[in-house]
C-alpha positions as CSV (number, residue, x, y, z in Angstrom):
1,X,33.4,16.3,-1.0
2,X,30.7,14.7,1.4
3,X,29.7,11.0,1.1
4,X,26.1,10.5,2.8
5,X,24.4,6.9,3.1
6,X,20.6,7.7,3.5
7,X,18.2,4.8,4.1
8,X,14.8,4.4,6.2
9,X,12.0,2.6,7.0
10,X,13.7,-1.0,8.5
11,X,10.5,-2.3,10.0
12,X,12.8,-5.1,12.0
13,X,10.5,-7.7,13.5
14,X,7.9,-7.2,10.7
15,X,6.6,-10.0,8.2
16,X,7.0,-12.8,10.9
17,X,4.0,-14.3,8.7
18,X,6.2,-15.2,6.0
19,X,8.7,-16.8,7.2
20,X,9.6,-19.7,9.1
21,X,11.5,-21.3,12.5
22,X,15.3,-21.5,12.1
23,X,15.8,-24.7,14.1
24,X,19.6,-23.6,14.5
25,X,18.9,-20.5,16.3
26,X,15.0,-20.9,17.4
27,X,14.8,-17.1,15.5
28,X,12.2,-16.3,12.8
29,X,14.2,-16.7,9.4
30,X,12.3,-13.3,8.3
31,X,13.9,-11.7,11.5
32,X,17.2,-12.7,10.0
33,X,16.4,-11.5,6.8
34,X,16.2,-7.6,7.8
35,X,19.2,-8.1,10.1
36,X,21.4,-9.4,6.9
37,X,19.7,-6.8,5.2
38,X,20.6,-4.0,7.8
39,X,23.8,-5.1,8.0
40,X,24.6,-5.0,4.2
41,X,23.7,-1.2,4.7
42,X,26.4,-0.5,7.4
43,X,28.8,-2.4,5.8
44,X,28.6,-0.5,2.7
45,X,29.2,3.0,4.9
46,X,31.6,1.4,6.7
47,X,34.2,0.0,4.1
48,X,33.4,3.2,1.8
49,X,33.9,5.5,4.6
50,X,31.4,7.7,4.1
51,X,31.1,11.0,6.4
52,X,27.9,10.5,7.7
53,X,24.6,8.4,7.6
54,X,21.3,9.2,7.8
55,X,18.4,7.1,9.3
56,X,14.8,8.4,7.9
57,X,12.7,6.9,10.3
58,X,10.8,3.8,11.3
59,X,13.1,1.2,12.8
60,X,10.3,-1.4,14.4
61,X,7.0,-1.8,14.3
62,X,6.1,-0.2,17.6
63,X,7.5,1.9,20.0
64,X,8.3,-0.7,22.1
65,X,10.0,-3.5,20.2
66,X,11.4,-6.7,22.2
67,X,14.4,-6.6,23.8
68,X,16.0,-8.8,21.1
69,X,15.2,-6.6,18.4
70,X,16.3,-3.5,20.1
71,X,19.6,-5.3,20.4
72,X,19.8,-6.5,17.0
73,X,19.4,-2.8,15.8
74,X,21.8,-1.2,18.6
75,X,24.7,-4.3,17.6
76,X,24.5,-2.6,14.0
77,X,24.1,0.9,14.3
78,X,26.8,0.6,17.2
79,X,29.4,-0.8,14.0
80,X,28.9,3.0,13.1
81,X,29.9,4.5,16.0
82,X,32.7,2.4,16.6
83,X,34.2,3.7,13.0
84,X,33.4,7.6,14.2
85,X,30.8,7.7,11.5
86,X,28.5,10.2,12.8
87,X,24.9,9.1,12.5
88,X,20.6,10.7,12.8
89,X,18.1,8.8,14.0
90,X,15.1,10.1,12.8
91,X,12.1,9.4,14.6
92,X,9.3,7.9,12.6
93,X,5.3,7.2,13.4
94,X,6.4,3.5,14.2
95,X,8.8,4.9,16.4
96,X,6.6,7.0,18.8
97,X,4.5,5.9,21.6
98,X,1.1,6.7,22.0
99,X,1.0,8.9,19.3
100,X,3.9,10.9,20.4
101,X,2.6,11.4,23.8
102,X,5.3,9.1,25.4
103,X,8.5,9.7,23.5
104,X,10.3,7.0,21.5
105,X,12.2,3.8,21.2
106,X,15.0,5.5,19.7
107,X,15.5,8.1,22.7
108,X,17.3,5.6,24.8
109,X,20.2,6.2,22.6
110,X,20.3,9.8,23.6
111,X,20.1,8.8,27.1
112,X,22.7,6.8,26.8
113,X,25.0,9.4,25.4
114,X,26.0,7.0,22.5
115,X,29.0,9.0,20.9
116,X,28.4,10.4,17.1
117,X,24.7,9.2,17.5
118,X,22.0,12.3,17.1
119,X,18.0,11.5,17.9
120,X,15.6,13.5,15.7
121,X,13.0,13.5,17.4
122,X,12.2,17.5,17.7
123,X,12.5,19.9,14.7
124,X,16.1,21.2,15.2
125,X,19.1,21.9,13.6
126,X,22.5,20.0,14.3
127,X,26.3,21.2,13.2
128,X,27.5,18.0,12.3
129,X,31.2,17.2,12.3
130,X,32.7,14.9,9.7
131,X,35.9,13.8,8.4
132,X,35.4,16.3,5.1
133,X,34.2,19.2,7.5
134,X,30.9,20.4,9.1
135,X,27.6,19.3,8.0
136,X,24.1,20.9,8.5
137,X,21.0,18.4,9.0
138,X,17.5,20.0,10.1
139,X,15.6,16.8,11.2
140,X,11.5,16.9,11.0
141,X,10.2,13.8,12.6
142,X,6.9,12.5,12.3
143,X,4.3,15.3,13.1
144,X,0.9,14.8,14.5
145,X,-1.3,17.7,16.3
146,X,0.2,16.7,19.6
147,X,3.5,18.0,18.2
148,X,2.4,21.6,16.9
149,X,-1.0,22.5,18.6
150,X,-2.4,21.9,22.0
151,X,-5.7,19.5,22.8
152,X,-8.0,22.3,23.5
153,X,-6.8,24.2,20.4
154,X,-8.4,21.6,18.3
155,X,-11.6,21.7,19.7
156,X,-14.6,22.3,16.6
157,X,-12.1,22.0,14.1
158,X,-12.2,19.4,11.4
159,X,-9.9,17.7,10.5
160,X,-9.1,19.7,7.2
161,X,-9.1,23.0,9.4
162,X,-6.5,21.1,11.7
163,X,-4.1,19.9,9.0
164,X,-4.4,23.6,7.7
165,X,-3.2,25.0,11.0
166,X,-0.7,22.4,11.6
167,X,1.0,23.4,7.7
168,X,1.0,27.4,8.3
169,X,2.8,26.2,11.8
170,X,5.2,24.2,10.2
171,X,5.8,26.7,7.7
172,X,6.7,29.1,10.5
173,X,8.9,27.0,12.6
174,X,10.8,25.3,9.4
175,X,11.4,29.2,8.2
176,X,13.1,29.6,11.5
177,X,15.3,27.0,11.2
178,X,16.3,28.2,8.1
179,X,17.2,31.7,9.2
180,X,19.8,30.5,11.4
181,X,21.7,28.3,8.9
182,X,25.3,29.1,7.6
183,X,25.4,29.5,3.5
184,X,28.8,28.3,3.4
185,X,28.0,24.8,4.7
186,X,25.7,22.0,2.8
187,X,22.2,21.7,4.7
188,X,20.4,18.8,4.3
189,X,16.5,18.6,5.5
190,X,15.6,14.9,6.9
191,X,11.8,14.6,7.7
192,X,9.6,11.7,8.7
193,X,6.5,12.4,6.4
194,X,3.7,12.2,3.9
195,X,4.7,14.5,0.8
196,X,1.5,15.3,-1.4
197,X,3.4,14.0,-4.3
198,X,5.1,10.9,-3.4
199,X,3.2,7.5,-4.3
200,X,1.6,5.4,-1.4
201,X,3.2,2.0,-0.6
202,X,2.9,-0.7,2.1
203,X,3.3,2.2,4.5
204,X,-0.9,3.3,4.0
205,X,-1.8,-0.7,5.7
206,X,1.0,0.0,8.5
207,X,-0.1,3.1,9.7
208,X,0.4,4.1,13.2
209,X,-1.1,7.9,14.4
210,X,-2.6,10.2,12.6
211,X,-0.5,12.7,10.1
212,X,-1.1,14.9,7.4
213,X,-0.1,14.9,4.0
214,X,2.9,17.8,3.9
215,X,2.9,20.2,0.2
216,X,6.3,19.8,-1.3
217,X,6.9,23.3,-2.1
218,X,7.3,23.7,1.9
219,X,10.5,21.2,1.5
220,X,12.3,22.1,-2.1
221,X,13.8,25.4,-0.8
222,X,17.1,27.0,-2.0
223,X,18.6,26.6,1.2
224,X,18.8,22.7,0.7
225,X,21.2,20.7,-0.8
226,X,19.4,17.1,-0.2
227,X,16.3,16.4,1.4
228,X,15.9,13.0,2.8
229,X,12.5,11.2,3.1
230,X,11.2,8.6,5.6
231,X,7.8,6.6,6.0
232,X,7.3,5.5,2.1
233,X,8.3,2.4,1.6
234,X,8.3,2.7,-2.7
235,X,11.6,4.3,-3.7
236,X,11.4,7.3,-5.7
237,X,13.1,11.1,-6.7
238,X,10.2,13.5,-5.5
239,X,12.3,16.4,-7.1
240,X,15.6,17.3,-8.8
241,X,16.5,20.8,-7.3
242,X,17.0,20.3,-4.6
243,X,17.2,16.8,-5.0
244,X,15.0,15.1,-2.7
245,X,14.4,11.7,-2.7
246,X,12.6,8.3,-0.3
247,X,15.2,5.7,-0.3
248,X,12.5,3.1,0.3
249,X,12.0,0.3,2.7
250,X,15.0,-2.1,2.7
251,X,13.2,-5.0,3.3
252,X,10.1,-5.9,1.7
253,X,7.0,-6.3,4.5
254,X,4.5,-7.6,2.4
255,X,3.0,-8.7,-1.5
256,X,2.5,-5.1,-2.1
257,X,5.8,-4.6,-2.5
258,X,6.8,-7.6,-4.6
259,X,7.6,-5.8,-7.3
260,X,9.6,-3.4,-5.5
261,X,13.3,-2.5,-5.9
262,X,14.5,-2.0,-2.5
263,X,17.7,-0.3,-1.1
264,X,19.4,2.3,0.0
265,X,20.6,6.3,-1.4
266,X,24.5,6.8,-1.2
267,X,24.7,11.1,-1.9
268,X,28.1,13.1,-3.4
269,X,28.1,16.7,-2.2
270,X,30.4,18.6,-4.3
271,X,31.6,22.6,-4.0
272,X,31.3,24.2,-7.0
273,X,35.4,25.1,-8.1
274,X,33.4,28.2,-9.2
275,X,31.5,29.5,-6.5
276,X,34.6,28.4,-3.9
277,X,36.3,32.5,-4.5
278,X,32.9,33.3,-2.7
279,X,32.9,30.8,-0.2
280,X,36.3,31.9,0.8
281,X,34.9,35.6,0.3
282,X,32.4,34.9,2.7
283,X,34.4,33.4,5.3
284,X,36.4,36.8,6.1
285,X,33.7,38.8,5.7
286,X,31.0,40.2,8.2
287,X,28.5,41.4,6.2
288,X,25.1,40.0,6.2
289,X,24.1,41.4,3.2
290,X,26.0,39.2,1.0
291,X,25.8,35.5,3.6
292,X,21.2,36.8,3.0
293,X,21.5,36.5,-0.8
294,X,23.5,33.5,-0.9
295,X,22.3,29.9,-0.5
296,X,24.1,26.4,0.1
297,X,22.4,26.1,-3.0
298,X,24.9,28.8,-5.1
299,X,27.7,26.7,-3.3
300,X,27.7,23.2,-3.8
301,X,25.8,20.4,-6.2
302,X,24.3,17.2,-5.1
303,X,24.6,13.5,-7.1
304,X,23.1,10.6,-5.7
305,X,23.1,6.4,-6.5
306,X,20.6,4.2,-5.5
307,X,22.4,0.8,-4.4
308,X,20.0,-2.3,-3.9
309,X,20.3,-4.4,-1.1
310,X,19.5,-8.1,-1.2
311,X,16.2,-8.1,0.2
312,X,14.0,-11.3,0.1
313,X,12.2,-11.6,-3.0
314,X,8.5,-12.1,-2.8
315,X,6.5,-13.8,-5.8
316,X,2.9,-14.2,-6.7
317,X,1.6,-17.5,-9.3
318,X,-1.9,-16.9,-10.0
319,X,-3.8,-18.9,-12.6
320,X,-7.3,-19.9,-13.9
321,X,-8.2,-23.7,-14.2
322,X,-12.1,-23.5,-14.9
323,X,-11.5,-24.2,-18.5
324,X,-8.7,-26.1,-18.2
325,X,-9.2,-30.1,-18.9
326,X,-5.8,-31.0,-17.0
327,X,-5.9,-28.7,-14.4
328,X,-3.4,-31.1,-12.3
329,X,-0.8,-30.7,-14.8
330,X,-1.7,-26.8,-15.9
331,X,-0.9,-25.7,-12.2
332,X,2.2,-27.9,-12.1
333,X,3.2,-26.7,-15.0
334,X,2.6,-22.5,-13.6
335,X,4.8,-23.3,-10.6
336,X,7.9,-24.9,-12.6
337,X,7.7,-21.6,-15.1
338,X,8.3,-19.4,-11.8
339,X,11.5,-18.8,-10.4
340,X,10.2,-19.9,-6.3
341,X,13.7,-20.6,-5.0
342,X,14.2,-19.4,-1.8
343,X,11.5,-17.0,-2.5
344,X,8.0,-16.1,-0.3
345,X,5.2,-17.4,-2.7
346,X,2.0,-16.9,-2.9
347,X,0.0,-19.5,-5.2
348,X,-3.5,-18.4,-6.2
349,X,-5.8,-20.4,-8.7
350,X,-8.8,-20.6,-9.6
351,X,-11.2,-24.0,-10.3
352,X,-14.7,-25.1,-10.7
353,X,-16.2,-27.2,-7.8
354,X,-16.2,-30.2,-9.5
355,X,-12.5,-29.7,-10.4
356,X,-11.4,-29.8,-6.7
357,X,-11.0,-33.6,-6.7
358,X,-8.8,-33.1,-9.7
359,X,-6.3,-31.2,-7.3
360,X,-3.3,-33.1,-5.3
361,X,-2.8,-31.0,-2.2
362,X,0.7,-33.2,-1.8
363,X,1.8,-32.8,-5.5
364,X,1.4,-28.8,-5.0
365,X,3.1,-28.8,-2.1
366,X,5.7,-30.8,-3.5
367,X,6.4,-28.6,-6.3
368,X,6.5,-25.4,-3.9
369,X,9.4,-26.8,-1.9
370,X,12.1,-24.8,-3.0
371,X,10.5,-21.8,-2.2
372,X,11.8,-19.9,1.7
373,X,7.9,-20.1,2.3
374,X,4.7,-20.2,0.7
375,X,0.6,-20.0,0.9
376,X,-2.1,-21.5,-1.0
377,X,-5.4,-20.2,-1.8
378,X,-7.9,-22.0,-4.3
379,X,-10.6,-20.1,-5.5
380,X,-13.8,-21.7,-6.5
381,X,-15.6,-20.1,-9.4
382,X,-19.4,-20.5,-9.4
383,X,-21.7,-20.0,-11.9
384,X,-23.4,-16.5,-11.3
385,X,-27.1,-16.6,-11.3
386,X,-28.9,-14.6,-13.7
387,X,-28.3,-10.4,-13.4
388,X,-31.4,-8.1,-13.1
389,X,-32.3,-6.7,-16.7
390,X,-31.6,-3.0,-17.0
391,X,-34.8,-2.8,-19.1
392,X,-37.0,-3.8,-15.7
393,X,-34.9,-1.2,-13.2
394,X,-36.6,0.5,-11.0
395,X,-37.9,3.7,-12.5
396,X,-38.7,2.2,-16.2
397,X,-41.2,3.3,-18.3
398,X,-42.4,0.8,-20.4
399,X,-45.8,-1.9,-21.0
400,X,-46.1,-5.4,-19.6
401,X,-46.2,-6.6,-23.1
402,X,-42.5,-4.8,-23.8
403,X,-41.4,-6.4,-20.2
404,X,-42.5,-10.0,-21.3
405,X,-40.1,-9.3,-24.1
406,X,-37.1,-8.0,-22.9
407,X,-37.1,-11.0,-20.3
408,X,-37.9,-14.0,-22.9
409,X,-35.3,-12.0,-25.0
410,X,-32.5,-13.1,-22.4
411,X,-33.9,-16.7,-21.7
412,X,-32.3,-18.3,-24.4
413,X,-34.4,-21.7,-22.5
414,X,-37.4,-20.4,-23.8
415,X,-36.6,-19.3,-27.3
416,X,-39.2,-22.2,-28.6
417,X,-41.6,-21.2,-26.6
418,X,-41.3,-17.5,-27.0
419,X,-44.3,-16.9,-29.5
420,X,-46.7,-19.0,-27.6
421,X,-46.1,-17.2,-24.4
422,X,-46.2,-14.1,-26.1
423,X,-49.7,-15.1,-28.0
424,X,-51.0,-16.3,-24.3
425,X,-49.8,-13.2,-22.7
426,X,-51.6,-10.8,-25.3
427,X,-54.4,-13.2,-24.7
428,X,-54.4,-12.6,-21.3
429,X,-54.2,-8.8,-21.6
430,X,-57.5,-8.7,-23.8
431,X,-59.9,-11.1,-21.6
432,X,-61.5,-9.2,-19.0
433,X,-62.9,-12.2,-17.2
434,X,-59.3,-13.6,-16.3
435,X,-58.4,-16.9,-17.1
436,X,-56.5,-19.1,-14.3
437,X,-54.3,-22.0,-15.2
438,X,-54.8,-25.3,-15.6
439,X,-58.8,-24.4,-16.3
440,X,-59.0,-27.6,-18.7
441,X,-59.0,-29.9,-15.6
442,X,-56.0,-31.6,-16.8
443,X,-53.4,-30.8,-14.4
444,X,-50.7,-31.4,-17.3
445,X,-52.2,-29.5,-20.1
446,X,-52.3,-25.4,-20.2
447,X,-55.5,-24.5,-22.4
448,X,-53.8,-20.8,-22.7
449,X,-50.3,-21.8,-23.9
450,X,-51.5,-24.6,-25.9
451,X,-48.3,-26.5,-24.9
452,X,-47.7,-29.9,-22.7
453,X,-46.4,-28.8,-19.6
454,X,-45.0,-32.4,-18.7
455,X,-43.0,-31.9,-21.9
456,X,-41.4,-29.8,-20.4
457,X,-39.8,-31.5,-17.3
458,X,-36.4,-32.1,-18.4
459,X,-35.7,-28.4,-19.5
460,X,-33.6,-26.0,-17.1
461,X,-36.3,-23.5,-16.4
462,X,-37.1,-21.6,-13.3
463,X,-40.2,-22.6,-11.0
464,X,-41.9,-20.4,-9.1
465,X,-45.2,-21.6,-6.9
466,X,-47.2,-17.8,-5.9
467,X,-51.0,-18.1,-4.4
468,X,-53.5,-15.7,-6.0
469,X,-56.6,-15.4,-3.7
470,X,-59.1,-14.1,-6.3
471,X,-61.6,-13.3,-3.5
472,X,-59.9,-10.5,-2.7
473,X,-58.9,-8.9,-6.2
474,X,-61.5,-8.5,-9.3
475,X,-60.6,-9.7,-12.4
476,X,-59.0,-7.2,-14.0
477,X,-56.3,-7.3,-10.8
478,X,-56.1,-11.0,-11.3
479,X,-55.3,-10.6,-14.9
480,X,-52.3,-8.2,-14.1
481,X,-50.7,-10.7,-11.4
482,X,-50.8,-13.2,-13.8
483,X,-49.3,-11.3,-16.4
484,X,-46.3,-10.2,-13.9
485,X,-46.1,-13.9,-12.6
486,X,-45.4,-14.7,-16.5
């Protein structure tokens, strides 16, 4: 039996925005968070011995992290190597420079000759040595069109032609791989990548390089017993046979993953007591006939466990206060209900302008005490102006009388009014000659509405002052501008 610890996407030095300054150490308390987090991962391959551990990818932000987070990863995956547990590195897009052009942060461990470390950061296949026996692990970091296809071969191609090109290459190199791979011994397939059927996380905000989106029928072939994922950050089982699964971040970067489960993927690789005659068959035997028909597949099953880790928890309080008539206490009241402590919160809520004054900044602040961190945003909710009636679009059909209507039908201000404008308006239509307000002399009186317009000063209606030169129009024009000014 092989124990395997599979877990990706670490992101150390990520998320500095939502933490704080740990006065005892001068470090940013989110830093520490991924580093407890980390090492709750090695710990757990440690003290259940596991033969082997696999890193999907991603282990900074950049390809060239500081040097205190370069150590802080090295001081844990070092723990590993200490306890002869062999260990990939998989390189992920975070993890190359320049889009691949100017290798990776984790190559210095190859340089180094770290014992029982392997860099993935080619697509090649490693014989792995545990303590249960040998291992197989093709590793498929993060491709771009540097890795597959030359600059000039690009040239006039679109980007759908490239990605195209780039999948029938992979196809043929992976296919190679997997020619050369012994039957009798598990293979598992880690790649750095953008399935077609995986759901997007924070990983779509983060990205660095341009990818493609890889089918999964190229990955879920009989020749695999596990394929491990790297770059989403949501955790998730792509496909049962072969199993293949992304672990998920183990930290959470931002609110888009608040509602997250994060951890890590600790994998059983069993023979099957049945298939072992074969196995055994196949070790004495030279024919290539019978190791062709045969898969890893045929010889051993694959059950996995997701184990959480104890990542931060991030939480979100977001509440309306127009129509509230406390909204003081109402938002006081939204902040106990949540469980803030020791938590990155984000309050949200939303208030009229004239409720501002209502708010205490320091009673808010107050209350959000107990969270690890928090942020504030107040929304103020105006009051919309009036939206264009569909009726009146552009590209309508219908009379000036039938547009009068429609727009005194939604000016519930002018529902008293509505028959005399309407009487005035038809009025209007039928006089040849024109007739221009305010003819009566008196400036406050409108002969062709009949109504007091001084009456009308204290009612919330619309004023709009347009200039008709009637020198330059006839009378009939002049009656149609004042009909569209109604």
């Amino acid at each position: 039996m092989f124990k395997v610890l599979h877990l990706s996407d670490i992101h150390m030095g990520s998320g500095y925005i939502h933490g704080r300054l740990n006065p005892e150490t001068g470090l940013n308390t989110r830093f520490e968070d991924f580093v407890q987090t980390l090492s709750f991962c090695i710990d757990r391959a440690i003290n259940d011995q596991v033969d082997l551990v696999l890193f999907g990818g991603d282990a900074f932000p950049d390809a060239v992290p500081a040097p205190y987070l370069q150590q802080a990863f090295a001081k844990q995956f070092c723990r590993l190597s200490t306890a002869n547990i062999p260990t990939v590195l998989l390189v992920g897009n975070h993890d190359q420079h320049s889009q691949g052009e100017g290798g990776a942060s984790l190559s210095i461990y190859r340089s180094l000759g770290v014992p029982n470390v392997i860099v993935g950061d080619t697509l090649a296949t490693y014989r792995i040595e545990t303590k249960s026996g040998h291992l197989q692990v093709t590793t498929l970091p993060w491709l771009n069109r540097s890795t597959l296809m030359s600059k000039t071969e690009t040239d006039g191609m679109s980007m759908a032609q490239v990605s195209e090109v780039l999948l029938d290459r992979l196809r043929v190199a992976l296919e190679g791989e997997i020619r050369q791979l012994d039957p009798t011994m598990p293979h598992i397939l880690l790649g750095h990548l953008m399935a077609d059927a995986a759901t997007f996380g924070a990983e779509k905000f983060l990205a660095v390089g341009k990818g493609f989106t890889v089918p999964l029928n190229i990955l879920t072939r009989d020749c695999f017993n596990y394929v491990a994922l790297g770059h989403v950050h949501k955790h998730q089982v792509l496909c049962e046979n072969p199993l293949t699964i992304y672990p998920g971040s183990i930290e959470r970067v931002d609110f888009s993953e608040e509602k997250e489960l994060k951890g890590f993927v600790l994998l059983e690789i069993i023979p099957k007591e049945d298939e072992n005659p074969i196995v055994q068959n196949l070790s004495r035997s030279s024919k290539t006939t019978d190791r062709q028909n045969l898969t890893s597949q045929n010889l051993f099953k694959t059950t996995y466990e997701f184990c959480p880790v104890p990542a931060r928890s991030f939480h979100t309080i977001e509440i309306n206060l127009c129509n509230s008539t406390m909204p003081q206490d109402d938002l006081l009241m939204a902040i106990h209900r949540s469980t803030i402590q020791d938590a990155v919160v984000r309050l949200i809520y939303h208030l009229r302008p004239e409720q501002v004054e209502l708010i205490q900044d320091t009673s808010v602040r107050s209350a959000l005490s107990t969270a690890h961190s928090y942020t504030i945003q107040s929304d103020l909710v105006m009051k919309l102006s009036r939206s264009r009636l569909p009726e009146l679009g552009v590209g309508a059909t219908i009379t000036p009388m039938e547009a009068l209507k429609a727009y005194l039908i939604n000016r519930e201000d002018l529902q008293d009014l509505e028959s005399s404008i309407l009487e005035a308006a038809q009025a209007l239509m039928g006089d040849e000659q024109g007739v221009m307000f305010g003819s009566s002399g008196d400036p406050m009186f409108n002969p062709m509405f009949g109504i007091n317009i001084e009456g009308l000063g204290n009612r919330s209606m619309e004023t709009i002052d347009f200039t008709v030169d009637s020198t330059d129009v006839d009378s009939t024009e002049t009656a149609n501008i004042q009909l569209r000014l109604l």
